[in-house]
C-alpha positions as CSV (number, residue, x, y, z in Angstrom):
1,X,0.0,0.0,0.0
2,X,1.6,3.5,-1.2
3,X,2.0,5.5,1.8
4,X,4.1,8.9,2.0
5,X,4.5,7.9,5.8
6,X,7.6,5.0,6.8
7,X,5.8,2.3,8.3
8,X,6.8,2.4,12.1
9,X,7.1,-1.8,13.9
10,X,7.7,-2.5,17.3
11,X,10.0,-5.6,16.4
12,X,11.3,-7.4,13.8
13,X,12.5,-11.1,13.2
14,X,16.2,-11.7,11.7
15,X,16.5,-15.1,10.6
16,X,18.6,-17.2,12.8
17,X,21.8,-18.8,11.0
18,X,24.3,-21.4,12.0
19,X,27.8,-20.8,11.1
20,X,28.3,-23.2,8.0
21,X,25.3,-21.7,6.3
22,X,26.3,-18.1,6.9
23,X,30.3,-18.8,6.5
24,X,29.9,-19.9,2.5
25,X,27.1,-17.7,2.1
26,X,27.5,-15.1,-0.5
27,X,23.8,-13.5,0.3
28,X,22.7,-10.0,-1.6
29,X,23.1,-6.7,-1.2
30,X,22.0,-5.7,2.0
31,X,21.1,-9.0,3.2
32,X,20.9,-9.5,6.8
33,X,21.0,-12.9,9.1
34,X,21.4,-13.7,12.8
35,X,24.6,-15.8,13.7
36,X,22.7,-17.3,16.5
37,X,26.4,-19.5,17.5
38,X,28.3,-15.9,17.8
39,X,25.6,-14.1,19.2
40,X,25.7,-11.2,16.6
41,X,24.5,-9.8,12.8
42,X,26.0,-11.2,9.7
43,X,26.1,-8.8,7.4
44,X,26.2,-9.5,3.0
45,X,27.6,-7.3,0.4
46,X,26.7,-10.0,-2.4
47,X,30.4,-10.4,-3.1
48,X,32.2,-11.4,0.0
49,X,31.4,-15.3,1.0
50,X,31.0,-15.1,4.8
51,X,29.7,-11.4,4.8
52,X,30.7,-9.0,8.0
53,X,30.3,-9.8,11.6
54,X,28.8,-7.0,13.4
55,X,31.2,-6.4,16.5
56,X,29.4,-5.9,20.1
57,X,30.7,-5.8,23.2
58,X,29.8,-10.0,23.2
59,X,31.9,-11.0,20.5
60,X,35.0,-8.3,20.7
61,X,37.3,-10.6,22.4
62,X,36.3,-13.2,19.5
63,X,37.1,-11.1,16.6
64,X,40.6,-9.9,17.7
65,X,41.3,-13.2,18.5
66,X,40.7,-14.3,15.0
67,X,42.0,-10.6,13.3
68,X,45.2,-11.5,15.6
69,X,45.3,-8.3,17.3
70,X,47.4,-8.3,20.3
71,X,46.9,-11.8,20.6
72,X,48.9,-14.5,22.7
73,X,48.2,-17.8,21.8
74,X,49.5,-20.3,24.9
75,X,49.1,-24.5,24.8
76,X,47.4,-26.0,27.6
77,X,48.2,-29.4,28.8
78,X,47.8,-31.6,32.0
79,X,51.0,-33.8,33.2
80,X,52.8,-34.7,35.8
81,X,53.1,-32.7,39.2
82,X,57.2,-32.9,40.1
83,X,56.7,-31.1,42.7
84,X,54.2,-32.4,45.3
85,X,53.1,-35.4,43.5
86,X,49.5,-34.7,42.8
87,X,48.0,-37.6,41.6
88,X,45.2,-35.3,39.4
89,X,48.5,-33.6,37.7
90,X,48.9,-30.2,36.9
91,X,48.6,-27.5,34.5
92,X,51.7,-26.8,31.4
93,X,51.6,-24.1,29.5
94,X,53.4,-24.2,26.3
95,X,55.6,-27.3,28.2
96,X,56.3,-25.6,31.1
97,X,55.1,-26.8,34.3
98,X,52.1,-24.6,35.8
99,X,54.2,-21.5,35.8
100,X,53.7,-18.0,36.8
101,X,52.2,-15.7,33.9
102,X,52.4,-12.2,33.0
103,X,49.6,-10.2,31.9
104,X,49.2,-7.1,30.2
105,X,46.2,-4.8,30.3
106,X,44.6,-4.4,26.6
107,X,46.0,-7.5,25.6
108,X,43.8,-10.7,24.4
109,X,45.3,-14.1,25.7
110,X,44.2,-17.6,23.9
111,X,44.2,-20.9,26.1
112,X,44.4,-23.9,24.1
113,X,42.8,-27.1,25.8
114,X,42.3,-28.9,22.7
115,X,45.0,-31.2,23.7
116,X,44.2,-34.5,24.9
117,X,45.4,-34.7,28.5
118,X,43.3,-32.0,29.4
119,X,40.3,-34.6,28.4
120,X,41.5,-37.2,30.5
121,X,44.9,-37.2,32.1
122,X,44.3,-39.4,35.4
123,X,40.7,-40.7,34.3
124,X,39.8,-36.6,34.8
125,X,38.8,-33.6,32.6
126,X,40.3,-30.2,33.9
127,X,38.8,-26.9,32.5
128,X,41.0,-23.9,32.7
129,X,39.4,-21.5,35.1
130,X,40.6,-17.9,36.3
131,X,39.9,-16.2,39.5
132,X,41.4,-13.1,42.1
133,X,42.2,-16.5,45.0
134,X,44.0,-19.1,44.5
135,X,41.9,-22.6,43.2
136,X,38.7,-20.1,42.9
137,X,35.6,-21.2,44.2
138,X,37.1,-24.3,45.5
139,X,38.2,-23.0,48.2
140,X,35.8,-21.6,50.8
141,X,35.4,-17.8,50.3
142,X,36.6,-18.1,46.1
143,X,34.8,-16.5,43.0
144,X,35.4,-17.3,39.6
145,X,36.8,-14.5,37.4
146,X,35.0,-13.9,34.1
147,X,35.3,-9.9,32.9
148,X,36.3,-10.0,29.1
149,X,36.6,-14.1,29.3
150,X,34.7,-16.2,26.6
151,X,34.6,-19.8,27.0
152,X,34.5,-21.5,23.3
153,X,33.8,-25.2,22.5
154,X,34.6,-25.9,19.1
155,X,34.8,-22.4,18.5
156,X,31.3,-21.8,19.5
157,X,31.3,-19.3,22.4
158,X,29.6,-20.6,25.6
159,X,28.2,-19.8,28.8
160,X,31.4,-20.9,30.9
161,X,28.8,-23.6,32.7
162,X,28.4,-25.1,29.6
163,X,32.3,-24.8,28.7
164,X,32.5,-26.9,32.3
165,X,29.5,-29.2,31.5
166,X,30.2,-30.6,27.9
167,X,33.9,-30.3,28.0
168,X,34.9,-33.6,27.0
169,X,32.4,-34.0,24.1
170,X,34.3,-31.3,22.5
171,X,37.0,-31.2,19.6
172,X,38.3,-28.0,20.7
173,X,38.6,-26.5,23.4
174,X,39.1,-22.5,24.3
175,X,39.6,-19.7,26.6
176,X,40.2,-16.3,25.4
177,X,40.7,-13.5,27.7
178,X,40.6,-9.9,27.1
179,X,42.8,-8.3,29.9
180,X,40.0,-5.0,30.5
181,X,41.4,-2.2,32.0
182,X,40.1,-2.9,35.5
183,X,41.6,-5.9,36.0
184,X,43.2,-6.6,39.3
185,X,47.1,-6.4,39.7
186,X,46.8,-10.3,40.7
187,X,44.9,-13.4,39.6
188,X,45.0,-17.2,39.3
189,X,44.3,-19.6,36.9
190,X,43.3,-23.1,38.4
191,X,41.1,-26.5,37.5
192,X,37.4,-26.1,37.8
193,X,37.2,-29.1,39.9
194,X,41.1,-30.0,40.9
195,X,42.9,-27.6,43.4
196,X,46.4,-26.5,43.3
197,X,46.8,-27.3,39.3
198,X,47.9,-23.5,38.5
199,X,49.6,-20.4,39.2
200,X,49.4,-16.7,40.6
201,X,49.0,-14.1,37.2
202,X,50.8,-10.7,37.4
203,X,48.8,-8.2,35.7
204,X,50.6,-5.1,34.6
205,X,50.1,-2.1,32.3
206,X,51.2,-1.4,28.6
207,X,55.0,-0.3,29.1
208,X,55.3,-1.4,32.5
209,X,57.1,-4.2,32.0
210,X,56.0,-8.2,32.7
211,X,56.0,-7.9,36.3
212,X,53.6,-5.3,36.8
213,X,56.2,-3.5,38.8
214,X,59.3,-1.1,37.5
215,X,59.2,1.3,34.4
216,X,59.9,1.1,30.8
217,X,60.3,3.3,27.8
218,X,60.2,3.7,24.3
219,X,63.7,4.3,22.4
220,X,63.9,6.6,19.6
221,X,66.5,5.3,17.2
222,X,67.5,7.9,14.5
223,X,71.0,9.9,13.1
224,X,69.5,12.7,14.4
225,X,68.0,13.9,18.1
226,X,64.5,13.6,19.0
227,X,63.3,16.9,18.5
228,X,60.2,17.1,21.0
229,X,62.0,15.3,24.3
230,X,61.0,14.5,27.8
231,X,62.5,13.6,31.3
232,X,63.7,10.1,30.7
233,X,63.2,9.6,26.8
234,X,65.9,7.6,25.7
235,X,68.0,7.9,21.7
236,X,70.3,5.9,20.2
237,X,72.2,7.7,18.0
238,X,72.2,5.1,14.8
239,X,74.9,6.7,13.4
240,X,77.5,6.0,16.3
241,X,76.1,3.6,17.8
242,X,75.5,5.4,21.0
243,X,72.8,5.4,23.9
244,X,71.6,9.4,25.7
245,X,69.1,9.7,28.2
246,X,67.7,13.1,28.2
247,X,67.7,14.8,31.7
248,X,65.9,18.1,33.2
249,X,67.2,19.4,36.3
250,X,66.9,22.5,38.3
251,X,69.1,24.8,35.5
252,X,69.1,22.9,32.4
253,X,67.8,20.0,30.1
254,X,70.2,18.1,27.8
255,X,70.9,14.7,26.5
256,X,73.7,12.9,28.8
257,X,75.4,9.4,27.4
258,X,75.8,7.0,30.7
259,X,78.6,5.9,31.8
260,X,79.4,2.5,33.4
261,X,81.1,2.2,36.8
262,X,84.2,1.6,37.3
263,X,84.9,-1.4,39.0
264,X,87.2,-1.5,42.1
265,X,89.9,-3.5,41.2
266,X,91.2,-5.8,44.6
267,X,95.2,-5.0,45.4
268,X,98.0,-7.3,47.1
269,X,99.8,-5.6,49.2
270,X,102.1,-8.5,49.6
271,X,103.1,-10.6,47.0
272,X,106.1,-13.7,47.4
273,X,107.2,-16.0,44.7
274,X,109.0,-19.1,46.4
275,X,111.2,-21.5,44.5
276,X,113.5,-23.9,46.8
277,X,114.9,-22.3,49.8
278,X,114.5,-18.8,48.2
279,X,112.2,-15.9,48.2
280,X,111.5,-12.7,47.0
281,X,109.0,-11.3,49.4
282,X,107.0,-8.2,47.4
283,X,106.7,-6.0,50.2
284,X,110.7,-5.6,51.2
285,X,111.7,-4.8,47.5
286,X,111.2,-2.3,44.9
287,X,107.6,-1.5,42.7
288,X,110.0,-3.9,39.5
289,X,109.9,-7.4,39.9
290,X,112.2,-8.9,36.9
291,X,112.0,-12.2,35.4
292,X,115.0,-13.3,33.9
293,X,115.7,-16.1,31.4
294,X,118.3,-18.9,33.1
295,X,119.6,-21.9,31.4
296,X,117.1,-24.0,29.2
297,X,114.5,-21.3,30.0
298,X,113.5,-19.0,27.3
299,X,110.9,-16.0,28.4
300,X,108.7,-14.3,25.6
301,X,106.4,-10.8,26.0
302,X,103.6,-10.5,23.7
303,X,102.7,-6.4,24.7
304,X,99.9,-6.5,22.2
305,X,98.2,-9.1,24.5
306,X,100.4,-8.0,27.4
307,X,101.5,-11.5,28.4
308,X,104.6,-13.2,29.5
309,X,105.6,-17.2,28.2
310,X,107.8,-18.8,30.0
311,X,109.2,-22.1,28.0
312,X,111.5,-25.0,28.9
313,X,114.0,-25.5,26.0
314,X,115.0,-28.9,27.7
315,X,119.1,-29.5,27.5
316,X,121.1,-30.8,30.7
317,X,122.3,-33.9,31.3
318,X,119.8,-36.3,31.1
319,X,118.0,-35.1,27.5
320,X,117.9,-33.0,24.8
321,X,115.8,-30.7,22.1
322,X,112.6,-30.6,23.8
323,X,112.6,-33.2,26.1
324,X,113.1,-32.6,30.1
325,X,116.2,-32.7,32.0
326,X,117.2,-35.2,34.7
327,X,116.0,-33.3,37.2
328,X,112.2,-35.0,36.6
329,X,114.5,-38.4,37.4
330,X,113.5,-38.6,41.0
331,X,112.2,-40.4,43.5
332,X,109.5,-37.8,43.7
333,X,105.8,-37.8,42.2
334,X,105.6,-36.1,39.2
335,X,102.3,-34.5,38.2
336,X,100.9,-33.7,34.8
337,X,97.3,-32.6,33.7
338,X,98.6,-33.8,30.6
339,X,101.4,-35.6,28.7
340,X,103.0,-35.9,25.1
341,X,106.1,-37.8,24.4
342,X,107.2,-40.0,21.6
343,X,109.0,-41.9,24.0
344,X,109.3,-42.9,27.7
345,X,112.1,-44.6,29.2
346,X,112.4,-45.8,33.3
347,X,116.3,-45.9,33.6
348,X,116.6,-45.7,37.1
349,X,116.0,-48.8,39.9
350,X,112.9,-50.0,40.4
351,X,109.4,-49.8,38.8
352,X,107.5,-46.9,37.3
353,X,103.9,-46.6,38.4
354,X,100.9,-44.5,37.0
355,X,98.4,-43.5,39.0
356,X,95.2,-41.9,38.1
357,X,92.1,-40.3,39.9
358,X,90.2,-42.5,37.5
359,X,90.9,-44.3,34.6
360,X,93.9,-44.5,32.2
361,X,93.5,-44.3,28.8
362,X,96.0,-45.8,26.3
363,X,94.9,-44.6,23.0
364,X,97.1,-45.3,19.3
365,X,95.6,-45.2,15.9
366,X,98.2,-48.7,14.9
367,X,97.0,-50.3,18.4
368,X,99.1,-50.8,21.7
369,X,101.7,-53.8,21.8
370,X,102.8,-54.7,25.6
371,X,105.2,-56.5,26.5
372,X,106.5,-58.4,29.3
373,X,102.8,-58.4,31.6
374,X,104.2,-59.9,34.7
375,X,100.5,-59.1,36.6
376,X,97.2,-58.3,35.5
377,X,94.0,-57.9,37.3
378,X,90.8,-56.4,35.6
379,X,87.6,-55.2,37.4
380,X,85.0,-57.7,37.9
381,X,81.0,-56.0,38.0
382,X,78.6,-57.7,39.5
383,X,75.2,-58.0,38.5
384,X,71.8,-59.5,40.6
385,X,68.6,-60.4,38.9
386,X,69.1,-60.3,35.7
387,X,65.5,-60.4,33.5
388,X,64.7,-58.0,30.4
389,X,67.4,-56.0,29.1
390,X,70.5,-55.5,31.1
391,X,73.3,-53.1,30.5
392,X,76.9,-54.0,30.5
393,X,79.2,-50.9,30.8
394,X,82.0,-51.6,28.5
395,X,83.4,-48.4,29.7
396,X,83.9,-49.9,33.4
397,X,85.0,-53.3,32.4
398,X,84.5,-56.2,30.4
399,X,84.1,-59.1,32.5
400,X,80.5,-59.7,34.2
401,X,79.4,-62.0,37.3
402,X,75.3,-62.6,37.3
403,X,73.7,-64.2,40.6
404,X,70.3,-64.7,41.0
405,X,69.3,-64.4,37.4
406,X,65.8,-64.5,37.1
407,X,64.9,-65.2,33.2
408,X,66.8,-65.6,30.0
409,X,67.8,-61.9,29.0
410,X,69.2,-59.6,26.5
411,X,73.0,-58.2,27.1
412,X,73.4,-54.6,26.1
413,X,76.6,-54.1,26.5
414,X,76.9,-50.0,26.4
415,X,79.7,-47.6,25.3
416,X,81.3,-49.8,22.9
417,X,84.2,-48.2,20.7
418,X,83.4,-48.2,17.3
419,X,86.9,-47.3,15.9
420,X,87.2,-49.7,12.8
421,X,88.8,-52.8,12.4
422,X,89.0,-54.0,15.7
423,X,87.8,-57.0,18.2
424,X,86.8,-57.0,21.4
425,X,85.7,-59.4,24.0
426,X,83.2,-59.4,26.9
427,X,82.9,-62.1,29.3
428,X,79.4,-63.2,31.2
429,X,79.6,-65.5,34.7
430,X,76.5,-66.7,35.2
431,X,75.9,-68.4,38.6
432,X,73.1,-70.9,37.8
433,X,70.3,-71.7,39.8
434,X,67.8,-74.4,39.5
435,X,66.6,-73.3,36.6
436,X,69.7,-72.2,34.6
437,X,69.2,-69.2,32.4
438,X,71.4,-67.7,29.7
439,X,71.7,-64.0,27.9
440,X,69.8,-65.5,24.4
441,X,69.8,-62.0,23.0
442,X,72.8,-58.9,22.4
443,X,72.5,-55.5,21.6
444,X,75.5,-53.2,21.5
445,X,74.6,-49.8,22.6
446,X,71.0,-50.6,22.0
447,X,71.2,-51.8,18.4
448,X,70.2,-55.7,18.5
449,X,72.8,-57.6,17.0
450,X,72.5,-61.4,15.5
451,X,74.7,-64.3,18.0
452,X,76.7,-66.6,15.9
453,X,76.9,-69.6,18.5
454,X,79.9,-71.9,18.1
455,X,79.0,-75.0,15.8
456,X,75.3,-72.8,15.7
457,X,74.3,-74.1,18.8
458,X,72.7,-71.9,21.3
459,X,73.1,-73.0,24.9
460,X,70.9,-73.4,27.4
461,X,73.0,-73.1,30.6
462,X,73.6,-76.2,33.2
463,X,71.4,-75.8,36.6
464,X,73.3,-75.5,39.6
465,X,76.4,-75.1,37.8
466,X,79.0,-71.9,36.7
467,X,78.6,-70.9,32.9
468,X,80.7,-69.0,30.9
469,X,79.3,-66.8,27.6
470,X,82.1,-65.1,25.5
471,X,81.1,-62.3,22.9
472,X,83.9,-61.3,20.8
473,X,82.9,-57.7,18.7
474,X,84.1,-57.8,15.8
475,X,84.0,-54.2,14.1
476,X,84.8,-54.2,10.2
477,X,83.8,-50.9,8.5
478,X,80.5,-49.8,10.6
479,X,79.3,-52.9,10.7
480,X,79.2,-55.4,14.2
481,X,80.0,-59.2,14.1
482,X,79.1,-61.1,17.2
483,X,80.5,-64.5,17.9
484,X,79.3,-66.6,20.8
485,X,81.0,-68.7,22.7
486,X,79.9,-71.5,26.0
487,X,82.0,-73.5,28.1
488,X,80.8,-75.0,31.3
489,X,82.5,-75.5,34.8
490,X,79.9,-77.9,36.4
């Protein structure tokens, strides 16, 4: 009906929409539908698929999140509590185990619970919660948080009892939070229905600083000084690579470069060099202390580096070129962190002994040949209870005594050289029982290996007897050879 007066309603009815109609909509011009999942208008151009989300105070936190705006995204999973032992776990974020956060006002934090363990770690679901006490309403006296929070369950936002109550029937799992502007200096994020899961929060302002405490400030970086200043601005000058602070006192502003401290550098006031009966005590003498070069000694100064090298030329009677004199010929203990010779001879009476604080190593790229062994005594380990997979530390020693073995087993025998063309042998005891069991498997560092038995016989060990297995490692190229060998001592 033609009418030169607009027709005035007291309501009208949008068409509700879900999201998978509206998101691949195209619509017309002007079109209009109710996204009844985000709570707002979608609006159609007739060229955009998707159209335009009306933004309301509802769905703010929502559309930065997915515009990326100050946005934090943070991974939430449940594992074990190191600490204390709590057998319902505890929160990670992004791996870390339930630590303190840092939040800034204005910023938009997204909690990711999609993960698994927060669905069931210990037989238990565990929705992220915040609040201003620690473990929230759980304990007596506790609130949930909830300004500028928006619970999402497959990226549907939801009431945050609904988020609690049909948790684990979702594929995803959110929380985003909008840090508003009245936001307490403190909260705590916790497990809707396990306590102590999570942390204290630190809420701070924009420039702050993490903590919420101390100040910060924006650098200007240029060739050229700011030209509008304050108290405390801060320039580096990009052209010399220098850092001003500008200052305002009482008579004048300017920019000042700091300057570090000084250290204080500790003094001796006594200083004594002793060698033999003699001494030069520091204190008694001049402020020059010389160093002079004496036979077989040569002394070189580096003044660039300002150091002095003090070298042994060798010479005397008992060597020559670089070797020592005879004066290392003593009854005395010699000590070296370290020692290269191509030679080393024990001309005196009696017998030379090494000694080390823990193992010597005899290392040659052509092998070592002794000669001449008038004693030798290796280490013996001893291993109880044997079942599984049991290590045997080549590094420590090579021959192995088992008691009480429980089941046939597999011998890893660990930190195996692997320098070419070389053969080595390990040695099992194995005290028998009345059920005799034998190692029926080898790995060397892990990697199974295949037993070649002598005559391809595997034994199966003597009860209530002593048996002997023999590996010998044969290493050709990177490839292992194990040969097995028995013998039995009733």
């Amino acid at each position: 009906m033609a009418s030169n007066t607009a027709p005035v309603v007291d309501r009208i009815r949008i068409i509700p929409r879900p999201d998978d109609f509206l998101d691949r909509n195209v619509g017309a011009s002007g079109e209009v539908f109710y996204d009844k999942q985000a709570n707002t208008l979608r609006l159609y151009s007739g060229k955009q698929a998707g159209g335009f989300s009306l933004l309301t105070a509802g769905n703010l936190s929502q559309q930065l999140a997915d515009a990326g705006v100050a946005l934090l995204e943070k991974t939430v999973t449940v594992g074990v509590d190191t600490v204390n032992g709590q057998a319902t776990g505890v929160f990670y974020i992004d791996g870390v185990e339930k630590p303190q956060l840092d939040f800034v006002r204005g910023y938009t934090y997204l909690f990711d619970q999609s993960d698994e363990t927060n669905n069931s770690y210990a037989g238990l679901w565990h929705p992220l919660m915040f609040a201003t006490t620690p473990n929230g309403d759980l304990i007596e006296g506790g609130a949930h948080y909830n300004p500028g929070i928006v619970y999402l369950l497959d990226d549907d936002p939801v009431s945050m009892r609904y988020y609690t109550d049909n948790f684990q029937a979702a594929t995803t799992k959110k929380v985003l939070f909008t840090v508003k502007s009245s936001a307490p200096d403190t909260l705590y994020y916790w497990c809707h229905f396990h306590t102590n899961q999570g942390n204290e929060i630190t809420v701070s302002d924009p420039g702050t600083g993490g903590s919420g405490s101390g100040g910060g400030a924006s650098v200007d970086v240029s060739d050229t000084p700011p030209s509008t200043p304050s108290a405390g601005s801060i320039w580096f000058d990009s052209a010399t690579g220098s850092l001003f602070v500008y200052i305002t006192d009482s008579d004048s502003s300017q920019w000042v470069q700091p300057t570090a401290p000084v250290p204080d550098f500790s003094t001796f006031s006594s200083v004594q060099i002793t060698g033999g009966a003699q001494s030069i005590d520091a204190s008694t003498k001049s402020d020059t202390l010389n160093f002079t070069a004496g036979t077989n000694i040569t002394m070189t100064i580096d003044e660039a580096s300002n150091t002095l090298t003090i070298n042994s030329t060798g010479g005397g009677g008992g060597g020559g070129g670089g070797s020592y004199d005879q004066s290392l010929n003593t009854s005395d203990s010699v000590t070296f962190a370290s020692l290269t010779t191509p030679s080393f001879t024990n001309s005196g009476s009696g017998g030379a002994v090494f000694d080390s604080a823990s193992t010597i190593t005899l290392d040659a790229p052509d092998g070592i040949l002794l000669e001449n062994i008038s004693k030798q005594s290796e280490i013996l380990s001893s291993l109880t209870g044997a079942t599984g997979v049991v290590a045997h530390d080549f590094g420590a020693n090579a021959i192995f005594d088992h008691t009480s073995i429980a089941s046939n087993f597999t011998a890893n025998i660990t930190n195996v050289p692997t320098t070419t063309d070389r053969a080595l042998n390990v040695v099992l005891v194995l005290r028998q029982g009345a059920t005799p069991y034998i190692p029926n498997a080898v790995q060397i560092d892990g990697v199974a290996q295949t037993i070649n038995w002598v005559e391809a016989l595997a034994p199966t060990g003597n009860a209530n007897s002593i048996d002997v297995i023999t590996f010998s490692l044969l290493r050709v190229g990177a490839t292992w050879t194990v040969l097995g060998g028995y013998t039995n001592y009733g």
